[in-house]
N, C-alpha and C positions, 0 to 999 in steps of 0.2 A: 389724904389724912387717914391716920391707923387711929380710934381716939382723938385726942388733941396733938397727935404729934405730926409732922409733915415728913413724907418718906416719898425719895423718889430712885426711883426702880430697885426697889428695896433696899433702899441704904437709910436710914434714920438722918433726914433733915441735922438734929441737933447734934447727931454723933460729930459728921463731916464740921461742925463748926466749932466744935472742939478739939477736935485734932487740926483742923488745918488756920483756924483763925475767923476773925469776922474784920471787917465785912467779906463777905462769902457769895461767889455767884457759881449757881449748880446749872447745869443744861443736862436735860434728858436727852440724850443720844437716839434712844427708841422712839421716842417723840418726835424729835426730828427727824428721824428715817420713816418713820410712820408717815408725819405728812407730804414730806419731800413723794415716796413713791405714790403716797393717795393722787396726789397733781398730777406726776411721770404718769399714773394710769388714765389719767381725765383724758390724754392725747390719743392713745391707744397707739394705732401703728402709724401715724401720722406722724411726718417727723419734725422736730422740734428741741429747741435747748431750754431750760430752764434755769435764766439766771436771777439769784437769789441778792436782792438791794444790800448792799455793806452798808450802808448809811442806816443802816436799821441794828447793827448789830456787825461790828468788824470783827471779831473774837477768834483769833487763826483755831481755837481749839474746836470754832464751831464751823468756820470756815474751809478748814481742813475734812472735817466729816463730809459738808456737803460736797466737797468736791470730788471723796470718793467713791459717796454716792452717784458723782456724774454732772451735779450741778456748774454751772456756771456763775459770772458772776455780774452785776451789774454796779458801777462806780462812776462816783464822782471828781474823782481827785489824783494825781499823782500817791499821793499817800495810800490811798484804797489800791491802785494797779499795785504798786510793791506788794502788800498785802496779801492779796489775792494771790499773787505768782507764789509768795512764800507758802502760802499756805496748799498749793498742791493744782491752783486750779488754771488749767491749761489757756494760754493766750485767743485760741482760736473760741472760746467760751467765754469772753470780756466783752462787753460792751460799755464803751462810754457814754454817759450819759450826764446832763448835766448846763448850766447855763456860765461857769466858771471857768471852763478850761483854758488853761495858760497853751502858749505855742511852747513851750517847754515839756509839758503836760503831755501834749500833743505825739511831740516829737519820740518822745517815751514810749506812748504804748503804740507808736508806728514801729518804734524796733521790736519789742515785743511780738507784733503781729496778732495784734487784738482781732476778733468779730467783726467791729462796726463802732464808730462812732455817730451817735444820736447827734444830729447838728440841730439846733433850736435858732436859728436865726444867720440873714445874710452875710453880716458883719465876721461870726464865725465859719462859715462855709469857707469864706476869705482865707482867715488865719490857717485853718486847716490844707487847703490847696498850699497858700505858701512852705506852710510846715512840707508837708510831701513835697513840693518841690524841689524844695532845699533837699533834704532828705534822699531824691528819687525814690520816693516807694511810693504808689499810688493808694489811696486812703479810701478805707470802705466806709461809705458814709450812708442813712437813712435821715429823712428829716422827720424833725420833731410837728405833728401839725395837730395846732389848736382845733378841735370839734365845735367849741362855741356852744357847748352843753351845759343845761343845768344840775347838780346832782342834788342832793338831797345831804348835805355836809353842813359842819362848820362854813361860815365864811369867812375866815382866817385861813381855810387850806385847803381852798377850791385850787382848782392848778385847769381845767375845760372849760373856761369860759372865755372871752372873746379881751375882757380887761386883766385878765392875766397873764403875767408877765411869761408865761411860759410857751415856747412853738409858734408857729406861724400861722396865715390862715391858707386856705387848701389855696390859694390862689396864687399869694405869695411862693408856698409850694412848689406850686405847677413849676412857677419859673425858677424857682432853684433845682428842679432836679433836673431842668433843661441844662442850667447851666454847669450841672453834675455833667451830665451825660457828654456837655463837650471838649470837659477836662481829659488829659493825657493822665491828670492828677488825684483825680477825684474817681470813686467805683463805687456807682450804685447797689446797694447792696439789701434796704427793705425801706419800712415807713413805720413809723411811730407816732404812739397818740397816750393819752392820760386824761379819764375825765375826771379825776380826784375823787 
């Protein structure tokens, strides 16, 4: 704020909403490249992608920055993989994630050649093998595994506890990525957690 006016990276808030109309949504650019590289520095030379949730914010105008930044992308949906590609960010930087995924879905960001898919449970590990099967192309997959942690949250959007609906437990695990490992179909590729 300059005064009572809102300005961002020196444009006057109410100018842009005169000229371009309301409702009006402005995204700092520098903002987001500010904290995109703050993160990118947190790793240092350790290597690592940083994929940015679209379920948070699909906006290609914002998703295109990030990904020239370097960012990757992390999605839930058929809809979000389109998304993502259109907006610049490279297939080997996608991760699916997600408890929704159609064998459609699936089969989509296998041609693509996505990172990984997050697999959250046995039933999909299934779909998934099938999907690459069908397919031929072997599917990079990490499993989703429940911590069984308390956080300090709403409890409406815990997602790390043991009655939540989301991953597996480390045991269940184990034996899924055995039965990863003895797929022609399936390629291990990390492990994934969310304690909300």
């Amino acid at each position: 704020y300059r005064g009572s006016d809102l300005w961002v990276e020196g444009v006057k808030a109410a100018d842009l909403a005169a000229r371009l109309g309301t409702p009006l949504y402005v995204y700092s650019a520098a903002k987001i490249r500010s904290q995109f590289e703050r993160f990118d520095r947190a790793f240092g030379a350790f290597p690592h992608t940083i994929c940015y949730a679209m379920k948070a914010n699909s906006n290609l105008g914002v998703l295109s920055h990030l990904a020239r930044l370097g960012a990757g992308a992390d999605i839930v949906s058929g809809g979000e993989l389109f998304r993502a590609l259109k907006a610049g960010v490279p297939p080997a930087r996608i991760v699916f994630s997600g408890v929704g995924k159609t064998e459609n879905e699936m089969a989509a960001a296998l041609k693509a050649g996505i990172l990984m898919f997050n697999i959250e449970s046995a039933e999909e590990m299934d779909a998934l093998e099938r999907v690459a099967k069908r397919t031929r192309k072997a599917a990079p997959v990490s499993v989703r595994v429940n911590p069984n942690v308390v956080v300090d949250t709403h409890h409406h959007i815990t997602t790390g506890k043991a009655e939540n609906k989301f991953g597996v437990t480390a045991a269940d695990a184990e034996a899924l990525y055995h039965k990863a490992a003895r797929s022609p179909w399936l390629r291990v590729t990390g492990i994934q957690a969310h304690i909300g």
